[in-house]
N, CA, C and O atoms as CSV, one atom per row, in Angstrom:
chain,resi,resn,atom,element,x,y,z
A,1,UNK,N,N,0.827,-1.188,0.000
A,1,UNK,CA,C,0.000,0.000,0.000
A,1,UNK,C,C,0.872,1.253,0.000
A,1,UNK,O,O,0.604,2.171,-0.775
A,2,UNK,N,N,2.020,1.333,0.931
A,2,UNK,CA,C,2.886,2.150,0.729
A,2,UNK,C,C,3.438,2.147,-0.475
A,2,UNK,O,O,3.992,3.245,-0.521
A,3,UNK,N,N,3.603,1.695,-1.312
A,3,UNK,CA,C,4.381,1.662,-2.641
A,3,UNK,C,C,3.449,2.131,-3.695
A,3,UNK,O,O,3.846,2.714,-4.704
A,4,UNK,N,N,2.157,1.857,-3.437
A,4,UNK,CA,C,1.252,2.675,-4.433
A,4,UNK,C,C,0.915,4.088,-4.048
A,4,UNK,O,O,0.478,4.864,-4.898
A,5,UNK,N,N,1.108,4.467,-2.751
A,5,UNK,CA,C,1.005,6.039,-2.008
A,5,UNK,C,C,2.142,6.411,-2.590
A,5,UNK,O,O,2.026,7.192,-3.534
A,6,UNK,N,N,3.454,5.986,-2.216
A,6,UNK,CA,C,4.650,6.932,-3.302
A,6,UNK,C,C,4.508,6.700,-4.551
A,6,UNK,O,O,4.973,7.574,-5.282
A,7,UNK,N,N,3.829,5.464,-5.247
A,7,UNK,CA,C,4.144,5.554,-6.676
A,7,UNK,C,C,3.011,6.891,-7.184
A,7,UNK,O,O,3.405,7.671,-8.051
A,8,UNK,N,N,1.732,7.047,-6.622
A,8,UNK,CA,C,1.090,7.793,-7.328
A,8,UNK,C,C,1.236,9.275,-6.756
A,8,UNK,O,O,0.775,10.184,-7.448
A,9,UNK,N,N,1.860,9.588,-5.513
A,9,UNK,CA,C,2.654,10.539,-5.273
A,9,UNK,C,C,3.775,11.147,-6.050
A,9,UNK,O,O,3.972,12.354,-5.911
A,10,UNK,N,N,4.339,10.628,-6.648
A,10,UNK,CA,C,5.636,10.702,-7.598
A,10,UNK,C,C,4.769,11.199,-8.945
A,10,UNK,O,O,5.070,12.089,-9.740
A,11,UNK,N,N,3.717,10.418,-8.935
A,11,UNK,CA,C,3.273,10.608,-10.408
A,11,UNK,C,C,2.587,12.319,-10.526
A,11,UNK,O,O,2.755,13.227,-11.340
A,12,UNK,N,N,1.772,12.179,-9.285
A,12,UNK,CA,C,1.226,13.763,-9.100
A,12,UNK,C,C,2.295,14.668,-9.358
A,12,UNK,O,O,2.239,15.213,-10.460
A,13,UNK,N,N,3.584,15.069,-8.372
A,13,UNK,CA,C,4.519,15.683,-8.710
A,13,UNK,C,C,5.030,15.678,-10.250
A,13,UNK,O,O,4.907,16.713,-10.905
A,14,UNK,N,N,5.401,14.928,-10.625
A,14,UNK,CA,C,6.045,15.034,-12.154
A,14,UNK,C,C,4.668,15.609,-12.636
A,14,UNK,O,O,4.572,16.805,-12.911
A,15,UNK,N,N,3.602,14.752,-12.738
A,15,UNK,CA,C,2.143,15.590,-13.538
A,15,UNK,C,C,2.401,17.133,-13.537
A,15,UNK,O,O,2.561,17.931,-14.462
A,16,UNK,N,N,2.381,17.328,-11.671
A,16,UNK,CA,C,1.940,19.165,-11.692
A,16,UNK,C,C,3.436,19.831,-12.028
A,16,UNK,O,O,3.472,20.982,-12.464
A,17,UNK,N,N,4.543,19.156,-11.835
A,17,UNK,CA,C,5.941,19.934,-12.212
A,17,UNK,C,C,5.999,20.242,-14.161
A,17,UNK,O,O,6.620,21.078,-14.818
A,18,UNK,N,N,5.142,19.243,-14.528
A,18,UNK,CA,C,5.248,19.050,-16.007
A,18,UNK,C,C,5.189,20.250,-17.004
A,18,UNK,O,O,5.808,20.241,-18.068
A,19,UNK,N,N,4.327,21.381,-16.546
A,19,UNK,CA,C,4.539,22.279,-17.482
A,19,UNK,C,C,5.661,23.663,-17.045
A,19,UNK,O,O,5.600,24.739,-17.639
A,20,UNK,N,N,6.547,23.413,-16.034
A,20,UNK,CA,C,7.467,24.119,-16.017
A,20,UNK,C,C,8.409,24.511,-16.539
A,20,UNK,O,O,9.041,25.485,-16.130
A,21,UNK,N,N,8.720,23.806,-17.602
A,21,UNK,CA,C,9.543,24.305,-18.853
A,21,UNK,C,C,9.533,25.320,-19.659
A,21,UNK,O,O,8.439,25.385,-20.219
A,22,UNK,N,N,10.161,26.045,-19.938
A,22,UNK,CA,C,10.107,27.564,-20.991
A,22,UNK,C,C,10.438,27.224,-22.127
A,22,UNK,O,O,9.942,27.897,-23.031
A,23,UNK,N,N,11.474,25.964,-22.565
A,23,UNK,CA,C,11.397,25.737,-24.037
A,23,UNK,C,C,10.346,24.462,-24.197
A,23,UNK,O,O,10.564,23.465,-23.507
A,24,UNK,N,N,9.456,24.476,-24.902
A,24,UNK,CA,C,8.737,22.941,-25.354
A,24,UNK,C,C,9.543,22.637,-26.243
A,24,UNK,O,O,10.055,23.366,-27.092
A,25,UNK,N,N,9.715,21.165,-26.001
A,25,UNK,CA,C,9.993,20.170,-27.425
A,25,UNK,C,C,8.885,19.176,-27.353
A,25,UNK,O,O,8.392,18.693,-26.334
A,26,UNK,N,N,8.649,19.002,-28.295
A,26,UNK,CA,C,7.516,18.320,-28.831
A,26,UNK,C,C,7.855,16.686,-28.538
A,26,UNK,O,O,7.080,16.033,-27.839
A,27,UNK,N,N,9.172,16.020,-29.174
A,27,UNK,CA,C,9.773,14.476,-28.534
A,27,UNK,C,C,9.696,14.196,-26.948
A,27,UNK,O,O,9.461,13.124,-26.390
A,28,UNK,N,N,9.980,15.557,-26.331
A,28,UNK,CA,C,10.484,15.252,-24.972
A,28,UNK,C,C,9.000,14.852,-23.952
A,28,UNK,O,O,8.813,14.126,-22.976
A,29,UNK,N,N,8.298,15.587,-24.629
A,29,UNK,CA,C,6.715,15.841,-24.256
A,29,UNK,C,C,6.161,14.112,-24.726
A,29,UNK,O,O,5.505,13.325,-24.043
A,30,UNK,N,N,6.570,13.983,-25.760
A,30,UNK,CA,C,5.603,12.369,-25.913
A,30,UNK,C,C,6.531,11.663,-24.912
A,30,UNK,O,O,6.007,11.283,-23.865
A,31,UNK,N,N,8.214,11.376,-25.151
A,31,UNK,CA,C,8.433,11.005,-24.042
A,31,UNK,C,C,7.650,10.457,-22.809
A,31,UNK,O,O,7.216,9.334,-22.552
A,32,UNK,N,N,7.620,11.687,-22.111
A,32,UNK,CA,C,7.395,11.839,-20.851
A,32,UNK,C,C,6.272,11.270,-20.521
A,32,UNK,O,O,6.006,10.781,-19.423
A,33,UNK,N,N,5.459,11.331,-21.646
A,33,UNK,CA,C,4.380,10.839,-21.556
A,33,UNK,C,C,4.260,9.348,-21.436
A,33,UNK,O,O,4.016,8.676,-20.434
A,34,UNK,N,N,4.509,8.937,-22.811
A,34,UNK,CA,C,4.759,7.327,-22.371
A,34,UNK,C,C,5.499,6.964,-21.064
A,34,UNK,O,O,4.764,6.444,-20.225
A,35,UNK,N,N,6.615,7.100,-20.756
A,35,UNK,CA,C,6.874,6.720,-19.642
A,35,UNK,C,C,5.963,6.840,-18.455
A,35,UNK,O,O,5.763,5.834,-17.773
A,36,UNK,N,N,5.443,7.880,-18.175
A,36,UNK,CA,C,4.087,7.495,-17.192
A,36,UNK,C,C,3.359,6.399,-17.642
A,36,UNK,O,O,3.141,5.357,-17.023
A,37,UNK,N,N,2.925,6.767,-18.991
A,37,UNK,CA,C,2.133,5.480,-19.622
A,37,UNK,C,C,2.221,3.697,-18.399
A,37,UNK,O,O,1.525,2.989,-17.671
A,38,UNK,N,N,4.250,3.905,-19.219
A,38,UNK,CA,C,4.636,2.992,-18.712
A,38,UNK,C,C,4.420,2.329,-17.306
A,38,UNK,O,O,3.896,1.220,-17.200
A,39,UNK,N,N,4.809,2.991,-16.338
A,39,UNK,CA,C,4.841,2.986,-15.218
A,39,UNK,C,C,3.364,2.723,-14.688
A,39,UNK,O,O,3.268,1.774,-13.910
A,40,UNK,N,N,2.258,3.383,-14.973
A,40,UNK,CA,C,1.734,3.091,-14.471
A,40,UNK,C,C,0.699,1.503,-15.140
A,40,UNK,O,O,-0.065,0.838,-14.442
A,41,UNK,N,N,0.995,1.270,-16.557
A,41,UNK,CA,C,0.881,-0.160,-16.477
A,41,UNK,C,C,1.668,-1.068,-15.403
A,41,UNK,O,O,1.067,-1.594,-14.467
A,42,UNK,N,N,2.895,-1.197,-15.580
A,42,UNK,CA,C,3.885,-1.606,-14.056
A,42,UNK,C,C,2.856,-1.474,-12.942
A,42,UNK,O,O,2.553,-2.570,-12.471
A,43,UNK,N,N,2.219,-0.405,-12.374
A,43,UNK,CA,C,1.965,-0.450,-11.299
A,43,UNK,C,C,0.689,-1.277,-10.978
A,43,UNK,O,O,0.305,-1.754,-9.910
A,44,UNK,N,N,0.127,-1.305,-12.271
A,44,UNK,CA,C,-1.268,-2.037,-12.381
A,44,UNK,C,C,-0.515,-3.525,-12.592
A,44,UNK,O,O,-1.126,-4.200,-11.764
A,45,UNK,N,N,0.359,-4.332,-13.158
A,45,UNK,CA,C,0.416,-5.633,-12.993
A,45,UNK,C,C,1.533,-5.645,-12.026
A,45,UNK,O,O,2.559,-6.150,-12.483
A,46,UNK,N,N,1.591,-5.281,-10.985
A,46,UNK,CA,C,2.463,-5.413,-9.507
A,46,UNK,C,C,1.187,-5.473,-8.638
A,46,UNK,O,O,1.052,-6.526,-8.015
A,47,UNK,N,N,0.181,-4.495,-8.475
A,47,UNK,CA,C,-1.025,-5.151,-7.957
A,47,UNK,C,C,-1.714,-6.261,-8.299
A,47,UNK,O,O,-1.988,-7.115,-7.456
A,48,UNK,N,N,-2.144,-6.386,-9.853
A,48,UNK,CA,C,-2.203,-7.764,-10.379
A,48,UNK,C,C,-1.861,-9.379,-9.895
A,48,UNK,O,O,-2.538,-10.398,-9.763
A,49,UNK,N,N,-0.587,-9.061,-9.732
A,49,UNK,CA,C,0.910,-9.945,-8.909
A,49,UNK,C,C,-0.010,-10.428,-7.575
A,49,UNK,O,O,-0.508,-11.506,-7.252
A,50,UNK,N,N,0.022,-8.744,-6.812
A,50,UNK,CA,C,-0.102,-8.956,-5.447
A,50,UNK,C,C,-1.815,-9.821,-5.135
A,50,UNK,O,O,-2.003,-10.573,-4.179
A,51,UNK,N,N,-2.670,-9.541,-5.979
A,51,UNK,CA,C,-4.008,-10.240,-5.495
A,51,UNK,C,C,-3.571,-11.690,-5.980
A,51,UNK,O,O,-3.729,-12.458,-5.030
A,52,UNK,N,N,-3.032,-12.422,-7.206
A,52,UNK,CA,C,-2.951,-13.357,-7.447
A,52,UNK,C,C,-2.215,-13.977,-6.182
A,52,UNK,O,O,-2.728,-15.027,-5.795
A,53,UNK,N,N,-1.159,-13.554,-5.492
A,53,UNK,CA,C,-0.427,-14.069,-4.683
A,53,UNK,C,C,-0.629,-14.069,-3.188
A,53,UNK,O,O,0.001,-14.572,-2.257
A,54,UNK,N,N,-1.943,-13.185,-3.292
A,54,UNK,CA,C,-2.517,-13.061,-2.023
A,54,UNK,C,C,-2.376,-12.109,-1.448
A,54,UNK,O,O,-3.457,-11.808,-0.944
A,55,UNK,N,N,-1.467,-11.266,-1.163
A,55,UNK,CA,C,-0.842,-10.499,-0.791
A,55,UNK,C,C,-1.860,-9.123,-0.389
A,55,UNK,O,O,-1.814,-8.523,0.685
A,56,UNK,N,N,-2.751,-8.814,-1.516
A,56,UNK,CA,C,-3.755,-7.927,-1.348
A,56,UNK,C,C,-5.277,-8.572,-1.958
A,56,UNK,O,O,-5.404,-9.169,-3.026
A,57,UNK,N,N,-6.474,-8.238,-0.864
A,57,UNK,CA,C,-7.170,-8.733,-1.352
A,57,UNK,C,C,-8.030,-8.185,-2.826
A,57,UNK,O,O,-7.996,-7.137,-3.471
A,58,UNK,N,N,-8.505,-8.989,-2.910
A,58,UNK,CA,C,-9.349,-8.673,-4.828
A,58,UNK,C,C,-9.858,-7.472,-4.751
A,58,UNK,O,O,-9.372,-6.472,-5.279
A,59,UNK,N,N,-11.389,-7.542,-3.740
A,59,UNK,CA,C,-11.793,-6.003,-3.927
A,59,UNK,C,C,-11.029,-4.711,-3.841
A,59,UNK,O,O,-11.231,-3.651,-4.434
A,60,UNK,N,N,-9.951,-5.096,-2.823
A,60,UNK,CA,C,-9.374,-3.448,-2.662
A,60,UNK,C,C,-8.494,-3.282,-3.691
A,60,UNK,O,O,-8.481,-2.317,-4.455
A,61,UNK,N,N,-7.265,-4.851,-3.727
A,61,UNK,CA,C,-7.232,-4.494,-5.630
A,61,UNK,C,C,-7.308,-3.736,-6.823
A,61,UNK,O,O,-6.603,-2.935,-7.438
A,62,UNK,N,N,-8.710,-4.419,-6.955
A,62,UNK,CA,C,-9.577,-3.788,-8.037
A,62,UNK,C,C,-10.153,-2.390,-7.839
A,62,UNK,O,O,-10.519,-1.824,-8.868
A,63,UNK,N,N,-10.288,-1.761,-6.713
A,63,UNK,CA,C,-10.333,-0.353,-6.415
A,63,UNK,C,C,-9.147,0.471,-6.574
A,63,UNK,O,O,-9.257,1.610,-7.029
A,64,UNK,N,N,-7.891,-0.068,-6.198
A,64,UNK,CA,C,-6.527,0.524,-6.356
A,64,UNK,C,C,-6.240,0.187,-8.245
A,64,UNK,O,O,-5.653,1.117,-8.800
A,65,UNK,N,N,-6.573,-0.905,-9.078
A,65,UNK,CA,C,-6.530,-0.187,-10.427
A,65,UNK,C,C,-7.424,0.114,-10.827
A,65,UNK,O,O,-7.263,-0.163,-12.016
A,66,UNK,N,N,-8.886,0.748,-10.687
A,66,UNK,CA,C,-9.607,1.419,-10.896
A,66,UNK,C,C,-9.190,2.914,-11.038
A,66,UNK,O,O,-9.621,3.673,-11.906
A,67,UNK,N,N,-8.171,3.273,-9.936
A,67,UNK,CA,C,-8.095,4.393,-9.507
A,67,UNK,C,C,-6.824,4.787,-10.616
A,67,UNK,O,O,-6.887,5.616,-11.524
A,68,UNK,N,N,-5.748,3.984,-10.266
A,68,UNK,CA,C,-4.880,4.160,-11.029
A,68,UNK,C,C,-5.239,4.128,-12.940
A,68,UNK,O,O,-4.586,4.790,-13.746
A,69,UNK,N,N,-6.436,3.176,-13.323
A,69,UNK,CA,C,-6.347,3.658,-14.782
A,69,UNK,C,C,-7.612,4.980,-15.158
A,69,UNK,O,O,-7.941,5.438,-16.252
A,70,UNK,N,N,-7.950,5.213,-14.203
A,70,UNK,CA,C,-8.348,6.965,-14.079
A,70,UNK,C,C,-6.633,8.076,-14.165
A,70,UNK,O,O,-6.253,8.922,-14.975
A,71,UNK,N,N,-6.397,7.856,-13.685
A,71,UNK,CA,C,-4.818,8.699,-13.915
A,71,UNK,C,C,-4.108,8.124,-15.033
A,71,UNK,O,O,-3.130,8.828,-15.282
A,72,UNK,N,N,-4.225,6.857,-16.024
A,72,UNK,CA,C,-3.889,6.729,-17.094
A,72,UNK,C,C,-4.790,7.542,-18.326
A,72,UNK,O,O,-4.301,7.885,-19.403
A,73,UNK,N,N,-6.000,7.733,-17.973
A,73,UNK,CA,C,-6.857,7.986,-18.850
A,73,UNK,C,C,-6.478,9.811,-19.111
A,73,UNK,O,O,-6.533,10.399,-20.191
A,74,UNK,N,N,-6.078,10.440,-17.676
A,74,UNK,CA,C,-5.632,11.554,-17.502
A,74,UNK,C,C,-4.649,11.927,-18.362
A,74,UNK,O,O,-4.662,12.864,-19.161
A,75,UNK,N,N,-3.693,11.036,-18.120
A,75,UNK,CA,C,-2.556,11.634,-19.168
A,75,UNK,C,C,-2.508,11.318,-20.382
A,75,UNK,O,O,-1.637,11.836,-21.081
A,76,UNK,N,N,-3.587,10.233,-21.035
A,76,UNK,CA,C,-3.633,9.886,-22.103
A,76,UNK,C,C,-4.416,11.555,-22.893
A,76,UNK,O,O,-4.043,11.975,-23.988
A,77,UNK,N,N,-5.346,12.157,-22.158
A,77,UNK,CA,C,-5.817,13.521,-22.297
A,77,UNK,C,C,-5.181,14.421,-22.606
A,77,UNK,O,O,-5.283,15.069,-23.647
A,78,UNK,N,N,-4.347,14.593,-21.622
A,78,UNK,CA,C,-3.239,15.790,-21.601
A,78,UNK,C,C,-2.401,15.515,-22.495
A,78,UNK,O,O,-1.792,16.397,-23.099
A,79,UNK,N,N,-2.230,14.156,-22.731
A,79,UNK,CA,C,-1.055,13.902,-24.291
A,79,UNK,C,C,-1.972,14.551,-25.688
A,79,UNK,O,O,-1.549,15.351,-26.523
A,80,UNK,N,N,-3.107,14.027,-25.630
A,80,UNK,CA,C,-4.226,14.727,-26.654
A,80,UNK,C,C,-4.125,16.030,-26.630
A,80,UNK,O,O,-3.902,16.715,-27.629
A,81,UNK,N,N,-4.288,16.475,-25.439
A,81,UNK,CA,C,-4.159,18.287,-25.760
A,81,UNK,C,C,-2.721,18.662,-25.733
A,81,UNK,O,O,-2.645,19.815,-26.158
A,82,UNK,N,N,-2.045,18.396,-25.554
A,82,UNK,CA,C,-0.674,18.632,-26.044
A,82,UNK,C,C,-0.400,18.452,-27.171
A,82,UNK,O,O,0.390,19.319,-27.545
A,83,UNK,N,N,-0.820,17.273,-28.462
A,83,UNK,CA,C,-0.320,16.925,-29.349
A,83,UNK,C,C,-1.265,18.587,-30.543
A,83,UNK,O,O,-0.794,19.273,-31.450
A,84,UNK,N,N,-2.515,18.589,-29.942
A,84,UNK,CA,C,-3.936,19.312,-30.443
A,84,UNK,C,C,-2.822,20.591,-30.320
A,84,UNK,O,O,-2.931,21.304,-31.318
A,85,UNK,N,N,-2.049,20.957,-29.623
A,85,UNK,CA,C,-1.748,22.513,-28.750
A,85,UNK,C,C,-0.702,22.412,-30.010
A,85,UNK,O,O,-0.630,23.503,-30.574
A,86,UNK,N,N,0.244,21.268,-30.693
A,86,UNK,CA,C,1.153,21.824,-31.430
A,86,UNK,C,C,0.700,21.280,-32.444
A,86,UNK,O,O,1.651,21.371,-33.220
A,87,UNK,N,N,-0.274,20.664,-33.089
A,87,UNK,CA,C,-0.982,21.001,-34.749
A,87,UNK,C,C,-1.905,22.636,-34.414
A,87,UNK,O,O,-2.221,23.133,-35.495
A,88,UNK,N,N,-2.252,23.293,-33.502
A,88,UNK,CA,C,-2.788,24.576,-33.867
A,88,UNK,C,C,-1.216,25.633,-33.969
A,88,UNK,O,O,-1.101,26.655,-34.645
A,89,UNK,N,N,-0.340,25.115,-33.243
A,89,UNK,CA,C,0.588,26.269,-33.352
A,89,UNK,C,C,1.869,25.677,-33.892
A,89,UNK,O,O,2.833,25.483,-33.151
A,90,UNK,N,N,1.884,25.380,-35.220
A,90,UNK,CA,C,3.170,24.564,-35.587
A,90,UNK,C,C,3.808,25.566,-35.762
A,90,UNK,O,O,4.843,25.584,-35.094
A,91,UNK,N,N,3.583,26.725,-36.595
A,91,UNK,CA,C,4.073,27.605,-37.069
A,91,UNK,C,C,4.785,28.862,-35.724
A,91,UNK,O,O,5.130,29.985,-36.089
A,92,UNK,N,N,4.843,28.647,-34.989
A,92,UNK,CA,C,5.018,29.157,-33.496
A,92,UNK,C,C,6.470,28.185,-33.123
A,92,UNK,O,O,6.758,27.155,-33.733
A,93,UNK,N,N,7.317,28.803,-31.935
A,93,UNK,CA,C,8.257,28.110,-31.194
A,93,UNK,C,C,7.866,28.803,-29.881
A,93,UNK,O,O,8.004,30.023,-29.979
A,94,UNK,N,N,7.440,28.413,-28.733
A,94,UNK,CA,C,7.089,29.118,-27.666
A,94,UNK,C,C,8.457,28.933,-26.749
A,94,UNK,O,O,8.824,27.807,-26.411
A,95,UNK,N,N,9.301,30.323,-26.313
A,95,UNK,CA,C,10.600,30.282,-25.997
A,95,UNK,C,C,9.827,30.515,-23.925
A,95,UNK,O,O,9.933,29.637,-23.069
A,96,UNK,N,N,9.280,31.634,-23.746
A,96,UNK,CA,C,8.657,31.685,-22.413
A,96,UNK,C,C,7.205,32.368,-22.618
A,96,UNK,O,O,6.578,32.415,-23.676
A,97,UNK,N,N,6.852,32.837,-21.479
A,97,UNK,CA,C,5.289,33.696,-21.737
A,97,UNK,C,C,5.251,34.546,-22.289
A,97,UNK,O,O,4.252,34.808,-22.960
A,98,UNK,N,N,6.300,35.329,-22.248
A,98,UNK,CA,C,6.219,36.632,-22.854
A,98,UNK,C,C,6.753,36.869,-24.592
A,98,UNK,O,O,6.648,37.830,-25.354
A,99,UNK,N,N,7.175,35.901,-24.701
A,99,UNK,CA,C,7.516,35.798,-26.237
A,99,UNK,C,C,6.885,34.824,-27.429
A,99,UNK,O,O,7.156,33.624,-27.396
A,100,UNK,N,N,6.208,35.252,-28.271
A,100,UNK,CA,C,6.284,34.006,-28.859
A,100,UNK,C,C,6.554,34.753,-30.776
A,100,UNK,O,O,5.910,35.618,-31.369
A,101,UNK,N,N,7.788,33.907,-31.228
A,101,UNK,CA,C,8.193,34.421,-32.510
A,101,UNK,C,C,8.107,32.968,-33.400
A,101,UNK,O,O,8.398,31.807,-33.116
A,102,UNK,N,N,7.493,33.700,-34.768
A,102,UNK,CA,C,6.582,32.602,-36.008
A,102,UNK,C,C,8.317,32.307,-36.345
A,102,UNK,O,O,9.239,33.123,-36.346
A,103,UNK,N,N,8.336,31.100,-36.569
A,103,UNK,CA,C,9.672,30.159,-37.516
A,103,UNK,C,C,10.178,30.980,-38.792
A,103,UNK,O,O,11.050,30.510,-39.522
């Protein structure tokens, strides 16, 4: 249980740290993305693991990846509006807030 409190702790942080960057790159952004992707499949068949093995029971389980593929579905979103954010502004390089100069 502790390991899913830091894993989805970790995940919040990187989530809300995520748009702190002043240069976007567009690779680094899918990146980042999949790798959550990643991880949080991992975290869903490590619980998986744990009900098969006993370890945690089924219902609470199945409430803990319930929860967790709600926060997959999240970033699968935010990858959507990210990808949506640079087909409207291809023609754009966004350097910080206060600038933005056409290619």
């Amino acid at each position: 249980m502790k390991k899913i409190t830091l894993s989805v702790a970790a995940l919040a942080i990187a989530i809300s740290s995520y748009g702190q960057k002043w240069e976007i790159d567009n690779t680094t952004i899918q990146e980042n993305h999949k790798e959550i992707e990643y991880r949080i499949q991992d975290l869903v068949d490590a619980i998986r693991m744990d009900m098969h093995y006993g370890h945690l029971e089924k219902g609470r389980g199945m409430y803990y990846i319930n929860e967790i593929i709600k926060i997959k579905s999240i970033n699968r979103d935010v990858m959507a509006e990210t990808w949506s954010f640079y087909q409207l502004n291809a023609n754009h390089t966004v350097y910080n807030t206060d600038t933005i100069t056409k290619r």
